[in-house]
Structures are given as structure tokens and as C-alpha cells.
C-alpha positions in Angstrom: 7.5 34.9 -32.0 11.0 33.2 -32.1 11.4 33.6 -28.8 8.0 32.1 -27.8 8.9 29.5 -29.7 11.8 28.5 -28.1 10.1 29.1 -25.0 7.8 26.5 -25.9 10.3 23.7 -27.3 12.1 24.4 -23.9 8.7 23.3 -21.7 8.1 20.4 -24.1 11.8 19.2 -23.5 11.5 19.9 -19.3 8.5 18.0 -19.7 9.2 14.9 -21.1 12.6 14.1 -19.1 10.2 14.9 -15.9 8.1 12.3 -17.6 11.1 10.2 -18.4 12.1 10.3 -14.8 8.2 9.5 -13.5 8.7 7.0 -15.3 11.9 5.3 -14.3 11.9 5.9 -10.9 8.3 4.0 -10.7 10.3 1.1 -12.8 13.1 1.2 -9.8 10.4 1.7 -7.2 8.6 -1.8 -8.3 11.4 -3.6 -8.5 13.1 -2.6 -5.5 9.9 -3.7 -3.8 10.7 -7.1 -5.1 14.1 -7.5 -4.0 13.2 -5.4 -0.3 10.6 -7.7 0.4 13.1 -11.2 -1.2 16.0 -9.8 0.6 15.5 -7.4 3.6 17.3 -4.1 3.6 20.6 -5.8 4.7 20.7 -8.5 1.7 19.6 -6.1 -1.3 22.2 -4.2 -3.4 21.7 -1.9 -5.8 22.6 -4.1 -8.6 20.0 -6.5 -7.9 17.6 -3.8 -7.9 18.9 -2.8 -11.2 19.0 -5.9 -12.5 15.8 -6.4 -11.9 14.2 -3.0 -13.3 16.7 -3.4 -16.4 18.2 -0.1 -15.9 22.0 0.6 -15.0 22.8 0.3 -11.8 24.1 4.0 -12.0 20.4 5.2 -12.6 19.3 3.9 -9.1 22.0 6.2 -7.5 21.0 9.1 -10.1 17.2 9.3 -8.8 17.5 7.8 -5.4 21.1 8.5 -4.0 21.1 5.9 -1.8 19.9 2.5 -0.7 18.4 3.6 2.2 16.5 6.4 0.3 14.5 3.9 -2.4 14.3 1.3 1.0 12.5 4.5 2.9 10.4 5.7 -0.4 8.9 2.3 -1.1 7.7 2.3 2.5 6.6 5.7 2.2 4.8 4.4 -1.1 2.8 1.3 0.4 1.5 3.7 3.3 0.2 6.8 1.3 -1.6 3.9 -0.7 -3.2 2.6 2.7 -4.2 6.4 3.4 -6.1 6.6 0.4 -7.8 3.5 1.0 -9.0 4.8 4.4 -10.2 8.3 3.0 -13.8 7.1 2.6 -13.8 6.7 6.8 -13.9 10.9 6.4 -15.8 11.7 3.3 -18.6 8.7 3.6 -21.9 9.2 6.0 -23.0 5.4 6.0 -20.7 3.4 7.3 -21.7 0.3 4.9 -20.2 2.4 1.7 -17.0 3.9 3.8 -16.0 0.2 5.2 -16.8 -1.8 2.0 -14.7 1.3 -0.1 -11.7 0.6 2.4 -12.0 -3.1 2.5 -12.0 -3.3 -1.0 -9.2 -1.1 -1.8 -6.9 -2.8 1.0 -8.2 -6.7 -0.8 -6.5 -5.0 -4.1 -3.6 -3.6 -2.9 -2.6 -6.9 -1.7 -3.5 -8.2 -4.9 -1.8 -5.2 -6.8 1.3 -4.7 -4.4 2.1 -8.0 -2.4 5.8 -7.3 -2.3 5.2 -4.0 -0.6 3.1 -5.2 1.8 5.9 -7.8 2.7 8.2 -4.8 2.8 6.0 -2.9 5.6 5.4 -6.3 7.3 9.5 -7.3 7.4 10.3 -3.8 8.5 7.6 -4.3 11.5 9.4 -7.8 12.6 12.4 -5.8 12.6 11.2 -3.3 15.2 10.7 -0.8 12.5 14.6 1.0 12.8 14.0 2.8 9.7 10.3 4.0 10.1 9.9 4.7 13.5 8.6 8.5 12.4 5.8 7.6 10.5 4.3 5.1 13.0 4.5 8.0 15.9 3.4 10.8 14.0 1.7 10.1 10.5 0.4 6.5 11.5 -1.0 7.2 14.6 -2.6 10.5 13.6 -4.0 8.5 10.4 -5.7 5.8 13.0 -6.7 8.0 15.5 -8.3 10.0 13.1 -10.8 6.5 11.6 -11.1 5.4 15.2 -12.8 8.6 15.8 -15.5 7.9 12.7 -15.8 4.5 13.8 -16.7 5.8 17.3 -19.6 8.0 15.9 -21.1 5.4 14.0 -21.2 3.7 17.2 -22.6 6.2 18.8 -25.4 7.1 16.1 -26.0 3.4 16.2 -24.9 2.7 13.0 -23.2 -0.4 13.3 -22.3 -2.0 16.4 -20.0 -1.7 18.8 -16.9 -4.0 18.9 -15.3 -2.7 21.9 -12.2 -1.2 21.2 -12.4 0.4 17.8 -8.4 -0.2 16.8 -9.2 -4.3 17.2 -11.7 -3.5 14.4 -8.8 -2.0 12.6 -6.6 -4.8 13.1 -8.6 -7.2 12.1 -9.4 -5.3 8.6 -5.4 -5.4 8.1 -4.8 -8.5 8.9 -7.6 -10.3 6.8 -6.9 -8.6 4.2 -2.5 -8.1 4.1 -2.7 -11.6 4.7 -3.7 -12.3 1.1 -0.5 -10.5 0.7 2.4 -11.4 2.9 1.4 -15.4 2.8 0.1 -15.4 -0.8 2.9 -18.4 -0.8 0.7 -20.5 1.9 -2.5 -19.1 0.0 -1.0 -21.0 -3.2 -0.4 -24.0 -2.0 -3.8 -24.2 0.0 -5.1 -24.1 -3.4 -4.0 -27.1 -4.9 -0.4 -25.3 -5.7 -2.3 -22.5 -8.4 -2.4 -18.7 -7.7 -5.6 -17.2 -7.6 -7.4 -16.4 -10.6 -8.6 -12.8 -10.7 -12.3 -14.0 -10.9 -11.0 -16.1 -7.8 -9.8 -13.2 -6.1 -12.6 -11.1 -6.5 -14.9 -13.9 -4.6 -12.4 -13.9 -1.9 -12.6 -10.1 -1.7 -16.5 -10.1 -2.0 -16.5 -12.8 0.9 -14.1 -10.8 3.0 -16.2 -7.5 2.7 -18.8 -9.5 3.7 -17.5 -10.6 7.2 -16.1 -7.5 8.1 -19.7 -5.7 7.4 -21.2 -8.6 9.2 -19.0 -8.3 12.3 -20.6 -5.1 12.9 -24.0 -5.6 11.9 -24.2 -4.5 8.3 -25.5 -7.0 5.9 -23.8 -6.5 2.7 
């Protein structure tokens, strides 16, 4: 019995500094999404980082290594988010449900995560040096993958067609990214406020509208 019970403070103790270190590393992820998307790659250090997520500057080394590690594992972040917004595309049968979910999801991850969108965004208008694997491999295997379901609704007559079924893509991400990477211009369009989150949700509820509408889907 001793011995269990040692066992069992042991797997308490691993438990909680894994939960410690969930913990802080989400802490330095969010703030070196701040800085990233503030600074660039080039301008951030560390210390600003750490700074920012009020942790020594020697615990951003400790669970990242490097500042090319956390700069690579925020975009890695942003992206499996955008995955998971897309799943409905392969588990939904109606269109109208699958593109709404999606929509939706993308509207609040620019409300949720604006400063990683600005990170994927800079890192694009930099000729992606530091991502170039996930756009060849993972990217294009995640988009050829919803093209494909948007082609069968086509074909089943389920919405309508709109050509090329990437545009229809782009135009989802850039609706709705814009409410994140020019949430600056979006402020001062309204009268120098940020949206309120009543405000946003009519914004979303308008933009899922359009984009059902575009293909023949009334909301």
C-alpha cells in the first residue's frame, strides 16, 4: 500500500507541472502572437515576448528553445484552428449547415485570435520563408480536400456553381480575416469604437448570409 501510495503522489505531481507547463506555454503562445504580429519575426525578442506574458524571459527559452520555434508554433497554432473550422466540409451532408459552421467559426477566430491572423497574413507578404511546408503539403492537401465537397454539392445540385471552387474559398477567407488583419480600419469606420460583441455577432450573421447567398442558399 505504501508503495501505491507513492505511486500515486508521483502521478499527481507529473500531472500538475504538465498542467503547469499547458498552462504557460499557452500564456507565451498569446503573447508572442501579440508581439509577432506588432513586430515581425525580425523585430521581436524574447524579452518582449516575456514582458508581455509576465514570465522570465528564461521560461520562453525553457519551453520553446528558440525564437524561431514559438514564431513557427503560433503559425502552426492559427492553422490547426482553421482546420477545425473546415471539418464540417467532411462530416456535414447539407451544404447550408457545413458552410454556415465554417463561416462562423472563421468570423470568431478573427474575433478570438486577430493577432494570429496578422501573424499568418505578415508571414504570406513575406513570401512565407518560414512556412513554406505547410502551404505545399498540409495546406494544399486541407483545400484540395473542401474543394472536392464543394464540387459534389455542385454536382448533386446543391448549391450553385461558382466556377472555380478555390475562388469560393478565397472569398470565405478574405471576408472573414479581414475583420481580423484590418480591425484597425474597421475601428475607425465606426466612429473610432471597436465592435461590440452584440455588434459582432450581426456582422457575422450578415456575413454568413452572403456567403450562403452567393451560392444559392437562403439562410
Amino acid at each position: 500500500m505504501g508503495d501505491q501510495i507513492v505511486a500515486v503522489k508521483a502521478k499527481r505531481g507529473q500531472r500538475s507541472k504538465e498542467s503547469i507547463r499547458e498552462d504557460n506555454e499557452l500564456i507565451i503562445l498569446a503573447a508572442a502572437e501579440k508581439v509577432f504580429a506588432k513586430h515581425g519575426l525580425k523585430g521581436s525578442t524574447t524579452k518582449q515576448i516575456a514582458d508581455v506574458a509576465k514570465l522570465p524571459k528564461s521560461n520562453i527559452h525553457y519551453y520553446f528553445h528558440t525564437k524561431l520555434n514559438l514564431y513557427r508554433r503560433v503559425l502552426e497554432s492559427i492553422f490547426v484552428e482553421w482546420m477545425k473550422a473546415a471539418e464540417p466540409f467532411n462530416t456535414y451532408d447539407e451544404p447550408k449547415e457545413a458552410i454556415r459552421f465554417y463561416v462562423g467559426a472563421k468570423m470568431d477566430l478573427s474575433r478570438t485570435r486577430p493577432f494570429g491572423s496578422k501573424v499568418w497574413a505578415n508571414e504570406i507578404i513575406s513570401g512565407a520563408p518560414e512556412m513554406e511546408e505547410i502551404l505545399s503539403s498540409r495546406l494544399k492537401k486541407w483545400v484540395d480536400t473542401c474543394v472536392s465537397s464543394i464540387n459534389t454539392w455542385v454536382e448533386l445540385k446543391k448549391i450553385n456553381s461558382m466556377g472555380d471552387a478555390h475562388t469560393f474559398l478565397y472569398m470565405i477567407w478574405a471576408t472573414t480575416q479581414h475583420y481580423a488583419d484590418f480591425d484597425y480600419q474597421l475601428i475607425i469606420l465606426n466612429n473610432g469604437k471597436k465592435l461590440t460583441d452584440s455588434e459582432f455577432e450581426e456582422k457575422k450573421q450578415q456575413v454568413i448570409g452572403l456567403v450562403l447567398r452567393s451560392v444559392g442558399i437562403e439562410p
